[in-house]
Jmol script that loads the backbone (N, CA, C; Angstrom):
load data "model"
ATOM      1  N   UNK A   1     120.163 103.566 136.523  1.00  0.00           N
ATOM      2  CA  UNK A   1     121.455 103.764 137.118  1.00  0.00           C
ATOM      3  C   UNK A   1     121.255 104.345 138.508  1.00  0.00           C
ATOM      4  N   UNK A   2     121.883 103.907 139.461  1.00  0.00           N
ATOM      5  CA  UNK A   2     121.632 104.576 140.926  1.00  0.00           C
ATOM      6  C   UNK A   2     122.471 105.914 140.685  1.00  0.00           C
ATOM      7  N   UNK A   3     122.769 106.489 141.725  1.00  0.00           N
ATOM      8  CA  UNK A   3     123.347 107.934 142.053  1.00  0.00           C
ATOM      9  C   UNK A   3     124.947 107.604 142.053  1.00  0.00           C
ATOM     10  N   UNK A   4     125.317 106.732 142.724  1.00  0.00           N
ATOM     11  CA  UNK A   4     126.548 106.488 142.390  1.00  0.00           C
ATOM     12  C   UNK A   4     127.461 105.842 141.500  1.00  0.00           C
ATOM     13  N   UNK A   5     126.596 105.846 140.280  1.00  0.00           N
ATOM     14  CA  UNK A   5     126.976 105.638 138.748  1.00  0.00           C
ATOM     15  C   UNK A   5     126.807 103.692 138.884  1.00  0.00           C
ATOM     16  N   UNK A   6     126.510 103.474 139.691  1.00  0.00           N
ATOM     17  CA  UNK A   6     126.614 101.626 139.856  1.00  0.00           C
ATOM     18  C   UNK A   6     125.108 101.359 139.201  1.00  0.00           C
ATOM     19  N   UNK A   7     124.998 100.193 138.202  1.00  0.00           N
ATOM     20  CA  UNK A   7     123.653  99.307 138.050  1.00  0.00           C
ATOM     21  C   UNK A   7     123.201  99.834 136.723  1.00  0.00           C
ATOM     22  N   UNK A   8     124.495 100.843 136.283  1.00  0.00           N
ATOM     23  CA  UNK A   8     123.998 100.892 134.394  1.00  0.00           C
ATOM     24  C   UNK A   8     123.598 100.521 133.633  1.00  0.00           C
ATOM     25  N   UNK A   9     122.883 100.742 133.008  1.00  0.00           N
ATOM     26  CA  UNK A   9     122.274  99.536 131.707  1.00  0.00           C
ATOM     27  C   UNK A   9     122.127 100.144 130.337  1.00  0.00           C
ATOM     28  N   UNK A  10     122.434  99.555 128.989  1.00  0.00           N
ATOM     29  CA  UNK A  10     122.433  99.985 127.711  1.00  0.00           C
ATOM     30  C   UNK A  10     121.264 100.117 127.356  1.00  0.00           C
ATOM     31  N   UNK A  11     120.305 101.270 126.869  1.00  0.00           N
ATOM     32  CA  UNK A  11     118.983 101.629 126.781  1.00  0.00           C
ATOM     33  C   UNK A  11     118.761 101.016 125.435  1.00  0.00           C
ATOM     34  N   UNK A  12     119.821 101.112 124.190  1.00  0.00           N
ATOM     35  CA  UNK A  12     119.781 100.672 122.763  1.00  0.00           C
ATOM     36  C   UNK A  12     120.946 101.118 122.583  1.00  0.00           C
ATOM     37  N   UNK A  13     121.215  99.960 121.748  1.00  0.00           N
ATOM     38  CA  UNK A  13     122.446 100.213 120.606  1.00  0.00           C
ATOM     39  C   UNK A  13     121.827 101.242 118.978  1.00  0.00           C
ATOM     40  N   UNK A  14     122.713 102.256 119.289  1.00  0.00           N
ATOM     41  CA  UNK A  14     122.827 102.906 117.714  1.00  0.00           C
ATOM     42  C   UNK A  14     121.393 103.790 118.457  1.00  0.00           C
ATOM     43  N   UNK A  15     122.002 104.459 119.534  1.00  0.00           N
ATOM     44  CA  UNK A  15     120.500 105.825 119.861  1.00  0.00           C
ATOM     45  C   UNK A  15     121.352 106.832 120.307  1.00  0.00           C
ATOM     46  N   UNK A  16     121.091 108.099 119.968  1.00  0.00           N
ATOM     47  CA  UNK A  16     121.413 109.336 120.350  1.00  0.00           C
ATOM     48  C   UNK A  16     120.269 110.330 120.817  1.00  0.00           C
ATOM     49  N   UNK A  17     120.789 111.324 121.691  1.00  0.00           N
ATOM     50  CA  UNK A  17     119.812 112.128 121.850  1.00  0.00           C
ATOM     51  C   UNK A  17     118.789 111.642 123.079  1.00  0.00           C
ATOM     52  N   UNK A  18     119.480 111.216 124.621  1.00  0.00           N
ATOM     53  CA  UNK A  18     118.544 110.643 125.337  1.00  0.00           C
ATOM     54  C   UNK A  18     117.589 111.770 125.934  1.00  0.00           C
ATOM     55  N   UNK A  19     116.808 111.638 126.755  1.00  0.00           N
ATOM     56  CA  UNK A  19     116.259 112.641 127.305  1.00  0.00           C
ATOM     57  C   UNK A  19     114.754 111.956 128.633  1.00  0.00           C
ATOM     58  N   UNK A  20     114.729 112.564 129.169  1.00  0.00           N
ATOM     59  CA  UNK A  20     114.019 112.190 130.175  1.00  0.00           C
ATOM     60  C   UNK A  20     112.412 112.747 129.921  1.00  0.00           C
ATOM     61  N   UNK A  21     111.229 111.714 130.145  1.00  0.00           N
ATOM     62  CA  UNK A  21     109.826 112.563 130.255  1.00  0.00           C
ATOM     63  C   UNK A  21     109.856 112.974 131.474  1.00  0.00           C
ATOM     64  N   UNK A  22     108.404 113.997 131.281  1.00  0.00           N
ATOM     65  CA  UNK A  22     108.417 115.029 132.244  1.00  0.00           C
ATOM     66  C   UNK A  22     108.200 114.015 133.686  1.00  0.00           C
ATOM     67  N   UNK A  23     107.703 112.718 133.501  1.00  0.00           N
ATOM     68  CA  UNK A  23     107.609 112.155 134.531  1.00  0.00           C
ATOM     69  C   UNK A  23     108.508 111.239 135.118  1.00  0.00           C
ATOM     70  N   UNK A  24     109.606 111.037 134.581  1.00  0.00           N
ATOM     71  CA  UNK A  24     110.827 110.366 134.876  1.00  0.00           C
ATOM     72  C   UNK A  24     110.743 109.130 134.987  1.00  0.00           C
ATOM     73  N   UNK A  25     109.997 108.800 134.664  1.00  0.00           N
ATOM     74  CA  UNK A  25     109.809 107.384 134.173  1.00  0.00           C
ATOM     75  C   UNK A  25     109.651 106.062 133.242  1.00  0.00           C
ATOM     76  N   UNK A  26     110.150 107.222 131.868  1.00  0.00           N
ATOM     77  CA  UNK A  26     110.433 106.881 130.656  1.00  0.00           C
ATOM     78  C   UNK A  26     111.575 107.349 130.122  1.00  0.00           C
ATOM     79  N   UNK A  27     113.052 107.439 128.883  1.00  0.00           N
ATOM     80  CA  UNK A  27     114.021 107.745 128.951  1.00  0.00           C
ATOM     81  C   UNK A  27     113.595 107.777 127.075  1.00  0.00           C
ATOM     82  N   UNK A  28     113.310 109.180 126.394  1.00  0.00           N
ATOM     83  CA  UNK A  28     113.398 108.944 125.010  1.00  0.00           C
ATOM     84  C   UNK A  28     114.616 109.106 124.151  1.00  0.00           C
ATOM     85  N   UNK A  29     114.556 108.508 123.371  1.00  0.00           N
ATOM     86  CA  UNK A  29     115.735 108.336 122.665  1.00  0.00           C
ATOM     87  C   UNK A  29     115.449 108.941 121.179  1.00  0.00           C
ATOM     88  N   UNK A  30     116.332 108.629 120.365  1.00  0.00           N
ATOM     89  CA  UNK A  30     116.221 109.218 118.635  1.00  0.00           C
ATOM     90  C   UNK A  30     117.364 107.891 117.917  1.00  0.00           C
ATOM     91  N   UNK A  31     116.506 106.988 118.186  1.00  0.00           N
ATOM     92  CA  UNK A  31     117.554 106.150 117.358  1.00  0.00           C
ATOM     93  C   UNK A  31     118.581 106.213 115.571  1.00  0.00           C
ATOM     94  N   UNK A  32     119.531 105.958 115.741  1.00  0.00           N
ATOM     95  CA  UNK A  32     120.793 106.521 114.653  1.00  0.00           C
ATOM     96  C   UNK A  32     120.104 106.362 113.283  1.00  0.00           C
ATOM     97  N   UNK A  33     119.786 106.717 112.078  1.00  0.00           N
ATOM     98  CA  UNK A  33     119.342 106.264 110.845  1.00  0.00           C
ATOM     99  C   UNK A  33     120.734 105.182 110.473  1.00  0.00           C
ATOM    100  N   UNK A  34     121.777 105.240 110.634  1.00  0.00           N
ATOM    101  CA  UNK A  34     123.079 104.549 110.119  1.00  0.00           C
ATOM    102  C   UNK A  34     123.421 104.063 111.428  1.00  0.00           C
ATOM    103  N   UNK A  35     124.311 102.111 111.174  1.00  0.00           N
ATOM    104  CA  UNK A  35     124.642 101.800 112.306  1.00  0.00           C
ATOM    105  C   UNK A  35     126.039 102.511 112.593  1.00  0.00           C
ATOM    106  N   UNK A  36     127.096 103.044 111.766  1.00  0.00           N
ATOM    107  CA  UNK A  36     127.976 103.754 111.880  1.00  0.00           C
ATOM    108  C   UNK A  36     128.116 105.352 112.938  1.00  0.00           C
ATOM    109  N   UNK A  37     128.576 105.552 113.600  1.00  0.00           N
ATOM    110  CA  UNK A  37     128.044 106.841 114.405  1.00  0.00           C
ATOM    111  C   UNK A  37     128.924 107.801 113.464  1.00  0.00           C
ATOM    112  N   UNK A  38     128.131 109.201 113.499  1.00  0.00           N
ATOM    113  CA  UNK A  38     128.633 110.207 112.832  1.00  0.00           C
ATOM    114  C   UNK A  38     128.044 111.334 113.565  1.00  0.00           C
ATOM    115  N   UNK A  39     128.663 112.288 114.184  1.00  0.00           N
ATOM    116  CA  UNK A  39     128.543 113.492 114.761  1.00  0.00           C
ATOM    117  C   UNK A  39     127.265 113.998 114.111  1.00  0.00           C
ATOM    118  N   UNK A  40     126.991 114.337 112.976  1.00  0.00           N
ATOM    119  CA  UNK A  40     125.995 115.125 112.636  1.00  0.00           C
ATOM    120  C   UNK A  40     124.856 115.108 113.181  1.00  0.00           C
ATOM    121  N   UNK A  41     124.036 115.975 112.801  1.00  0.00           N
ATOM    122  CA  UNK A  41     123.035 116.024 113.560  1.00  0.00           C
ATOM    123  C   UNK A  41     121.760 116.031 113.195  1.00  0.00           C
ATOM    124  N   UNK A  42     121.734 115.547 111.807  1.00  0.00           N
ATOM    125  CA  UNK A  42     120.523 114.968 111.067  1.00  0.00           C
ATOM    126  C   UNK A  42     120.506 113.467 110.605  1.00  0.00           C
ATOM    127  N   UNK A  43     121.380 112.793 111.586  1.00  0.00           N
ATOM    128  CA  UNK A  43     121.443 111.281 111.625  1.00  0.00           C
ATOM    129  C   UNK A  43     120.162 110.661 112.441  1.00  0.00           C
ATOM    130  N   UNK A  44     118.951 110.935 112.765  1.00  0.00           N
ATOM    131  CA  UNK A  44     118.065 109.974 113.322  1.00  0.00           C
ATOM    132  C   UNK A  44     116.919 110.068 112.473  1.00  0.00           C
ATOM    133  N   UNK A  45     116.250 108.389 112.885  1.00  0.00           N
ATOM    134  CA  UNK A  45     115.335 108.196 112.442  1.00  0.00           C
ATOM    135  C   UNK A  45     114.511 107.718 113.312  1.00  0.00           C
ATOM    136  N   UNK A  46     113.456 108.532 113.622  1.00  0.00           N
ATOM    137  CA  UNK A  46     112.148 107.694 114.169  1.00  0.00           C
ATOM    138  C   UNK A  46     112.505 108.785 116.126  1.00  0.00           C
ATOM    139  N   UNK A  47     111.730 108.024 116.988  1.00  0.00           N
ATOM    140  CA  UNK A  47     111.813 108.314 117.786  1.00  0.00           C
ATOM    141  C   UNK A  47     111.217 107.066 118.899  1.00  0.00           C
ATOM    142  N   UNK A  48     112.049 106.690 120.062  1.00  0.00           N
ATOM    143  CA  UNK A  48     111.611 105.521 120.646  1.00  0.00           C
ATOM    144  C   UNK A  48     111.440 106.292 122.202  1.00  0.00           C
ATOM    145  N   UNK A  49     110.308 105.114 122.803  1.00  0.00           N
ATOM    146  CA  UNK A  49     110.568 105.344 124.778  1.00  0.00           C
ATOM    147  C   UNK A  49     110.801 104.226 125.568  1.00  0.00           C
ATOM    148  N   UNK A  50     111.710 104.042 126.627  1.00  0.00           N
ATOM    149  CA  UNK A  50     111.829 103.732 126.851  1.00  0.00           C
ATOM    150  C   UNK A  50     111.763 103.306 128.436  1.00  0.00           C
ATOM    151  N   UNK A  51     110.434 102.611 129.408  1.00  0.00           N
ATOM    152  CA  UNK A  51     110.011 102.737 130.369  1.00  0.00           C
ATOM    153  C   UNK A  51     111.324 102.257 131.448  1.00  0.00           C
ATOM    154  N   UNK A  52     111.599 102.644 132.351  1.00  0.00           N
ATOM    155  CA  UNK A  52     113.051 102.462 133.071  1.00  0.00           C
ATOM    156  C   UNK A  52     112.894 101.267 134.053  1.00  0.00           C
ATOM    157  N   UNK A  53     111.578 101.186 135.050  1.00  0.00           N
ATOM    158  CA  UNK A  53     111.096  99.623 135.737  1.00  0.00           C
ATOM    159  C   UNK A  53     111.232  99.157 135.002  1.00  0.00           C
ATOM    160  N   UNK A  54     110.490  98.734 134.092  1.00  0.00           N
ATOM    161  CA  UNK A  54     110.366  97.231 133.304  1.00  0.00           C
ATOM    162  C   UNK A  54     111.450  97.022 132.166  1.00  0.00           C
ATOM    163  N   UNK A  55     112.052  98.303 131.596  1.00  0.00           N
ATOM    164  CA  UNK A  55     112.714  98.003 130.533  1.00  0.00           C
ATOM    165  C   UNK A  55     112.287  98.213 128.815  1.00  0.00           C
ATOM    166  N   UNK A  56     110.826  97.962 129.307  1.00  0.00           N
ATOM    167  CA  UNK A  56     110.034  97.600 127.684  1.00  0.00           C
ATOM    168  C   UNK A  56     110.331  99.248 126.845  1.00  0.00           C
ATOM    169  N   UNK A  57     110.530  98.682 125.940  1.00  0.00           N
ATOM    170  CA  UNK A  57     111.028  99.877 124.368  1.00  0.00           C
ATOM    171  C   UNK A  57     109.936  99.722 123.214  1.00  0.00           C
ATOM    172  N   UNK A  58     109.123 100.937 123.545  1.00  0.00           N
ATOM    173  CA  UNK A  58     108.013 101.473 122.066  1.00  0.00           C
ATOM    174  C   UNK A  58     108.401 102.046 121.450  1.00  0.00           C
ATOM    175  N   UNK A  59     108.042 102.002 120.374  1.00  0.00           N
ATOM    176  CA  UNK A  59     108.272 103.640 119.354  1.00  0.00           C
ATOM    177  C   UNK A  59     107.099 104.654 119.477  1.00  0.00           C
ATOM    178  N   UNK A  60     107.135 106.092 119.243  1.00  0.00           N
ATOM    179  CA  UNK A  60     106.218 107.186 119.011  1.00  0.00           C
ATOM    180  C   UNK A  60     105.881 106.665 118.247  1.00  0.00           C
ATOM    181  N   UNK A  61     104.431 107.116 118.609  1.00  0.00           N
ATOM    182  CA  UNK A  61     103.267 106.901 117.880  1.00  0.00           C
ATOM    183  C   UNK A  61     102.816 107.300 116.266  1.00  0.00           C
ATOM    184  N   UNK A  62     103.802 108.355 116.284  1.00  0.00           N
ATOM    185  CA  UNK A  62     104.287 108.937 114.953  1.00  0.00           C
ATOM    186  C   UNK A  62     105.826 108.837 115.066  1.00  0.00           C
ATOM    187  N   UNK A  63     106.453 107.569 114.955  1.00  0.00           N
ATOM    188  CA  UNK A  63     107.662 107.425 114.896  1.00  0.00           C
ATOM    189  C   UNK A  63     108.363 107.313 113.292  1.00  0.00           C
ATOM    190  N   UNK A  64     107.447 107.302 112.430  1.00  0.00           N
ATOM    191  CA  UNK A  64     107.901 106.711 111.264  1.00  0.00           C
ATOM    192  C   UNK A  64     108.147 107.928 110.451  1.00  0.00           C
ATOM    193  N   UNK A  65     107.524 108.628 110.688  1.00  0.00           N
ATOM    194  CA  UNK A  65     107.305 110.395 109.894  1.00  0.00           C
ATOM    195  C   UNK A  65     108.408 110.716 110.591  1.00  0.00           C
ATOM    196  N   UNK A  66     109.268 110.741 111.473  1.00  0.00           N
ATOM    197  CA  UNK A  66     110.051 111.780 112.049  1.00  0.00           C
ATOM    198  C   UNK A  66     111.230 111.142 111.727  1.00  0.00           C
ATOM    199  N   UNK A  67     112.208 112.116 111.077  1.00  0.00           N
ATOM    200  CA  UNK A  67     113.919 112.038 111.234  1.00  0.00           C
ATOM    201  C   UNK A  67     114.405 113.483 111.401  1.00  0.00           C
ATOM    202  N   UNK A  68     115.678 113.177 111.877  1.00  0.00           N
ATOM    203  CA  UNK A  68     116.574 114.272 111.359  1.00  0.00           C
ATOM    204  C   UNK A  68     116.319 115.185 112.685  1.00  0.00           C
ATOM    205  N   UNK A  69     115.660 114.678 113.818  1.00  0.00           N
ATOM    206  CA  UNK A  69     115.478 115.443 115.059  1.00  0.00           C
ATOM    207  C   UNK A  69     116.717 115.856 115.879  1.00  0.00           C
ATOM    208  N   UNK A  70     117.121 116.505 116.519  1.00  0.00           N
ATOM    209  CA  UNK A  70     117.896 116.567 117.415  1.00  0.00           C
ATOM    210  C   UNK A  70     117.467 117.328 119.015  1.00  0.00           C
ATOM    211  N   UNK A  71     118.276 117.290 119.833  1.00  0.00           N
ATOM    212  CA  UNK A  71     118.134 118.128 120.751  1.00  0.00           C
ATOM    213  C   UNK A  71     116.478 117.990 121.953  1.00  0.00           C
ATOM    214  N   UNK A  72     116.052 116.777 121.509  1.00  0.00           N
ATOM    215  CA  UNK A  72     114.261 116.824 121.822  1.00  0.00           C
ATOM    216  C   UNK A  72     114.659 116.639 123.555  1.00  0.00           C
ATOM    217  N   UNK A  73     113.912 117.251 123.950  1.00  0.00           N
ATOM    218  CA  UNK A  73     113.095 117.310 125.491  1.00  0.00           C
ATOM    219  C   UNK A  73     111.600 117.473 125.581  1.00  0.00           C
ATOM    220  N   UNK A  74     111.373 117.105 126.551  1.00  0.00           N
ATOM    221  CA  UNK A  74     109.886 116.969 126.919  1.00  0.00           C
ATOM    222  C   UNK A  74     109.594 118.032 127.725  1.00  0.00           C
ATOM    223  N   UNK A  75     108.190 118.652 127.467  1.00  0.00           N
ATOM    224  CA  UNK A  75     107.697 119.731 128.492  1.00  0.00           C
ATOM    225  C   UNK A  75     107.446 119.208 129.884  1.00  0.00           C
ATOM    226  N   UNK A  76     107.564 120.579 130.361  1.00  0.00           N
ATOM    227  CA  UNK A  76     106.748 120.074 131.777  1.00  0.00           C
ATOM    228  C   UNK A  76     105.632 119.455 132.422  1.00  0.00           C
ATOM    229  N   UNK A  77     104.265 119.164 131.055  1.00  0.00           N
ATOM    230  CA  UNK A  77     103.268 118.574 131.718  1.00  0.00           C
ATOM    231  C   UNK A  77     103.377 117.341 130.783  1.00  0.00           C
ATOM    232  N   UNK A  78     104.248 116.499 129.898  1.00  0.00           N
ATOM    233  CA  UNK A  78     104.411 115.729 129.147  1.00  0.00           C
ATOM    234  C   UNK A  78     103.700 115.549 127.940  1.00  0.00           C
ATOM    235  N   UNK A  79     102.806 116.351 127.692  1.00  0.00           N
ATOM    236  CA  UNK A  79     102.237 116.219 126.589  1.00  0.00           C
ATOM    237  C   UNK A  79     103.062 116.712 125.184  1.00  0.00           C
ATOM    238  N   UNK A  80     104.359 117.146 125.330  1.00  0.00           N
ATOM    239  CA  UNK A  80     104.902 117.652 124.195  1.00  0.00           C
ATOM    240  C   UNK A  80     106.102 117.728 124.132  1.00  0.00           C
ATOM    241  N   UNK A  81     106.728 117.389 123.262  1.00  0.00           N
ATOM    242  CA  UNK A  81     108.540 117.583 123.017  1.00  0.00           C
ATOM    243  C   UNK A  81     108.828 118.528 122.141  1.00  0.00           C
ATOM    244  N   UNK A  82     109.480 119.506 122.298  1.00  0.00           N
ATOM    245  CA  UNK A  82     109.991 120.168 121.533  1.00  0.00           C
ATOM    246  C   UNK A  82     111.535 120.193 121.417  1.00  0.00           C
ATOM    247  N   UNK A  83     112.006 119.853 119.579  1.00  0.00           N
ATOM    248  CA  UNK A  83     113.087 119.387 119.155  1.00  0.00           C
ATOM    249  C   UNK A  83     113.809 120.572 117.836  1.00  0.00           C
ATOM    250  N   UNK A  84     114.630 120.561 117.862  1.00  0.00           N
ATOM    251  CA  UNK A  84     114.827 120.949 116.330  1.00  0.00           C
ATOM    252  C   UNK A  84     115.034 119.978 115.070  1.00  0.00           C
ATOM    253  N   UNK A  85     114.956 120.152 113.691  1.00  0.00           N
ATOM    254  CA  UNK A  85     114.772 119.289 113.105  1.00  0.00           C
ATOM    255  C   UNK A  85     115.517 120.020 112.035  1.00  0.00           C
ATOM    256  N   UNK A  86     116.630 119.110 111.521  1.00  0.00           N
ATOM    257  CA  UNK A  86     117.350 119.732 110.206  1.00  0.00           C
ATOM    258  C   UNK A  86     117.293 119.071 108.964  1.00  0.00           C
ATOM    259  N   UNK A  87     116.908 119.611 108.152  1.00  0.00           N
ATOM    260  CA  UNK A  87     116.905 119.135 106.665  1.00  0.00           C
ATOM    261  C   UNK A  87     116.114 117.603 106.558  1.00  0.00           C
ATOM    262  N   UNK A  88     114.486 117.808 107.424  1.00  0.00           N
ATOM    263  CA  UNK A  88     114.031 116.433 107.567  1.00  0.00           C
ATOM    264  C   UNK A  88     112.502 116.863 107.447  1.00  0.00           C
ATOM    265  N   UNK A  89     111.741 115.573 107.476  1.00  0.00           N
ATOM    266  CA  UNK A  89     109.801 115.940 107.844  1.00  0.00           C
ATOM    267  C   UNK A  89     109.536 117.359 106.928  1.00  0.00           C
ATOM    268  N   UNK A  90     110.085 117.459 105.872  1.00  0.00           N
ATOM    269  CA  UNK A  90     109.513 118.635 104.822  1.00  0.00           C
ATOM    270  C   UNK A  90     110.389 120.237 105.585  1.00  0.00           C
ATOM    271  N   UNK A  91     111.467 119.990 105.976  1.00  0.00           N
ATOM    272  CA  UNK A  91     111.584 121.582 106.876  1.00  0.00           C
ATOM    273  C   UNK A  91     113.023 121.224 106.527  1.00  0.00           C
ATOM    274  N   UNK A  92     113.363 123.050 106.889  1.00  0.00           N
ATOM    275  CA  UNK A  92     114.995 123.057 106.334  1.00  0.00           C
ATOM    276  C   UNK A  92     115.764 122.579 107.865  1.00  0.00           C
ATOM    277  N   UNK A  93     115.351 124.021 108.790  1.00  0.00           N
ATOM    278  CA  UNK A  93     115.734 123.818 109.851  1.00  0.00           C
ATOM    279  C   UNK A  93     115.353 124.536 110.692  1.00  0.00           C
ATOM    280  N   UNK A  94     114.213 123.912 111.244  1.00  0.00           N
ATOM    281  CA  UNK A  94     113.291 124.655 112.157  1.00  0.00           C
ATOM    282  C   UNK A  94     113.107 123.924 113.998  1.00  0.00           C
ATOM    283  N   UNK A  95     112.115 124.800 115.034  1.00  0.00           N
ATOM    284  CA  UNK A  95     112.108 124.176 116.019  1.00  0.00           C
ATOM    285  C   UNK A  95     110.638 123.417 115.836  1.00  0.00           C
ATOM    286  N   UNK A  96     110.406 122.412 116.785  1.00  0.00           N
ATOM    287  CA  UNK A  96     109.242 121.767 116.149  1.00  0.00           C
ATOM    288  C   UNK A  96     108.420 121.360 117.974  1.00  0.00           C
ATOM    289  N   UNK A  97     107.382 121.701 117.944  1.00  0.00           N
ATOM    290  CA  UNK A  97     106.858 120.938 119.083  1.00  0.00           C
ATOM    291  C   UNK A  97     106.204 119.508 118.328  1.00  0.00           C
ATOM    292  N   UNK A  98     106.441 118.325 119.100  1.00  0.00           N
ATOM    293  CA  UNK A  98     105.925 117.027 118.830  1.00  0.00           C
ATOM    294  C   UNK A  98     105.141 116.272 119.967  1.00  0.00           C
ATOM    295  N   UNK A  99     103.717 116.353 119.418  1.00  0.00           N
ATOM    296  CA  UNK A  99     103.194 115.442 120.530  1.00  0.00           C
ATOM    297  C   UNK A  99     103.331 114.450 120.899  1.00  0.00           C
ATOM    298  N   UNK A 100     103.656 114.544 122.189  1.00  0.00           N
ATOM    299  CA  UNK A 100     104.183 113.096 123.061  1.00  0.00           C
ATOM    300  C   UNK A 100     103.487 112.013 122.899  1.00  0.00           C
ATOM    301  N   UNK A 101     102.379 111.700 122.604  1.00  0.00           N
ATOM    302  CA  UNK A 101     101.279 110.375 122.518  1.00  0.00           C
ATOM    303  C   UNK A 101     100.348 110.452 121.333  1.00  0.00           C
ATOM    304  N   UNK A 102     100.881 111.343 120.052  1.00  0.00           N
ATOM    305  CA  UNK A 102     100.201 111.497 119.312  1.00  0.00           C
ATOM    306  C   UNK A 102     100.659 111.782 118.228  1.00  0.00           C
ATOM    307  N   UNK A 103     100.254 112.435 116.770  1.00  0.00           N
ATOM    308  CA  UNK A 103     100.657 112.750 115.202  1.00  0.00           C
ATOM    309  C   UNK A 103     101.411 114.234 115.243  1.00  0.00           C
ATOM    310  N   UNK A 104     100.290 115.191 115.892  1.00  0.00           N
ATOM    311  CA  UNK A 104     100.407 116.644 115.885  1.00  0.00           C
ATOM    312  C   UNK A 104     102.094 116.860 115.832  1.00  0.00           C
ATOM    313  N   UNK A 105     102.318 117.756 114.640  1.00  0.00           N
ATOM    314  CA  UNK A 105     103.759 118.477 114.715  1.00  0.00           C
ATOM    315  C   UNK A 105     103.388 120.085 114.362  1.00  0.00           C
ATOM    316  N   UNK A 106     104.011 120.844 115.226  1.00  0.00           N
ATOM    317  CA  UNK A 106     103.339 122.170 115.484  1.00  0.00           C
ATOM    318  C   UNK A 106     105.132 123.061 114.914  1.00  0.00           C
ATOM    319  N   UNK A 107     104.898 123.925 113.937  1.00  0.00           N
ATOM    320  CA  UNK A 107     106.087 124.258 113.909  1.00  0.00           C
ATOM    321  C   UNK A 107     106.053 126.009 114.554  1.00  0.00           C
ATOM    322  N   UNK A 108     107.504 125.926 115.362  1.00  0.00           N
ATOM    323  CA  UNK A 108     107.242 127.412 116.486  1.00  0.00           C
ATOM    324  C   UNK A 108     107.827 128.529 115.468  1.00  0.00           C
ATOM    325  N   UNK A 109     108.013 127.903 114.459  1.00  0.00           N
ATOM    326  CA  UNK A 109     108.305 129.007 113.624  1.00  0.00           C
ATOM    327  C   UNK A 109     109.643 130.353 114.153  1.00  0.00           C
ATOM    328  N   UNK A 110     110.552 129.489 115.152  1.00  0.00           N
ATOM    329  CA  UNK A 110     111.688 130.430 115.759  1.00  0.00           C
ATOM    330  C   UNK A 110     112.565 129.575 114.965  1.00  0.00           C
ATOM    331  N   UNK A 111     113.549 130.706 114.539  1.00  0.00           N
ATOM    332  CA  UNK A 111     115.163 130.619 113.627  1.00  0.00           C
ATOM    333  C   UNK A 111     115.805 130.134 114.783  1.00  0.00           C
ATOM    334  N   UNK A 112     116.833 129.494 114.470  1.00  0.00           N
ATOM    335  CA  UNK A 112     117.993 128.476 115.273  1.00  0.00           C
ATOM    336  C   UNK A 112     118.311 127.023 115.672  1.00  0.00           C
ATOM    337  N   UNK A 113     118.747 126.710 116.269  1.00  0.00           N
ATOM    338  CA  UNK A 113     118.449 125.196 116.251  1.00  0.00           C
ATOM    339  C   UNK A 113     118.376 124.975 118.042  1.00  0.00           C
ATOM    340  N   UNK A 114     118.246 125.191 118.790  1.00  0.00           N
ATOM    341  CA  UNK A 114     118.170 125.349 120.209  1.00  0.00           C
ATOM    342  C   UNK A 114     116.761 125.372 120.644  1.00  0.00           C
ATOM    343  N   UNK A 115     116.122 124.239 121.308  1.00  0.00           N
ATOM    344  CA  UNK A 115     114.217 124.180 121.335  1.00  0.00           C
ATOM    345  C   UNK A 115     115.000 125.211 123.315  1.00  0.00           C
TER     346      UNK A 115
END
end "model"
wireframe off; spacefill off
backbone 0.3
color backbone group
């Protein structure tokens, strides 16, 4: 999208939760578990990226293990997202760092839902 909201484009149908890598050149998403939208916030499954030149859409590398994320951003040197995760991946409702290009799920062991 340019600056003046002109040249938009639909990243995926049925994704919540966008968020930018640390290098701005990918746009991750948390695609919906249900095609129906529902506010809650343990509706995703998986986790996708999405490169913004070309368009092309991967999934994390450990995309299949992860639901129920919300809230994910990427650190500052991109190697890591930290998300909260409710009632999903074996946890009630915890914050979770997730490696950006890899399996590792590191739990920060802080109460709340706010990474």
């Amino acid at each position: 999208m340019n600056a003046d909201g002109s040249g938009r484009r639909t990243i995926a149908d049925y994704a919540r939760q966008p968020f930018w890598t640390s290098d701005s050149r990918r746009v991750g998403y948390l695609p919906q578990e249900f095609r129906k939208f529902n506010i809650v916030d343990y509706f995703s499954k998986g986790l996708r990226y999405q490169e913004v030149a070309s368009g092309r859409d991967r999934g994390h590398p450990n995309s299949e293990k992860l639901h129920h994320l919300y809230n994910p951003s990427s650190g500052a040197n991109g190697k890591w997202i930290a998300s909260t995760v409710h009632a999903g991946m074996g946890f009630k409702h915890a914050i979770l760092l997730l490696e950006a290009e890899g399996e590792r799920i590191l739990d920060l062991r802080i109460g709340g839902c706010r990474p």
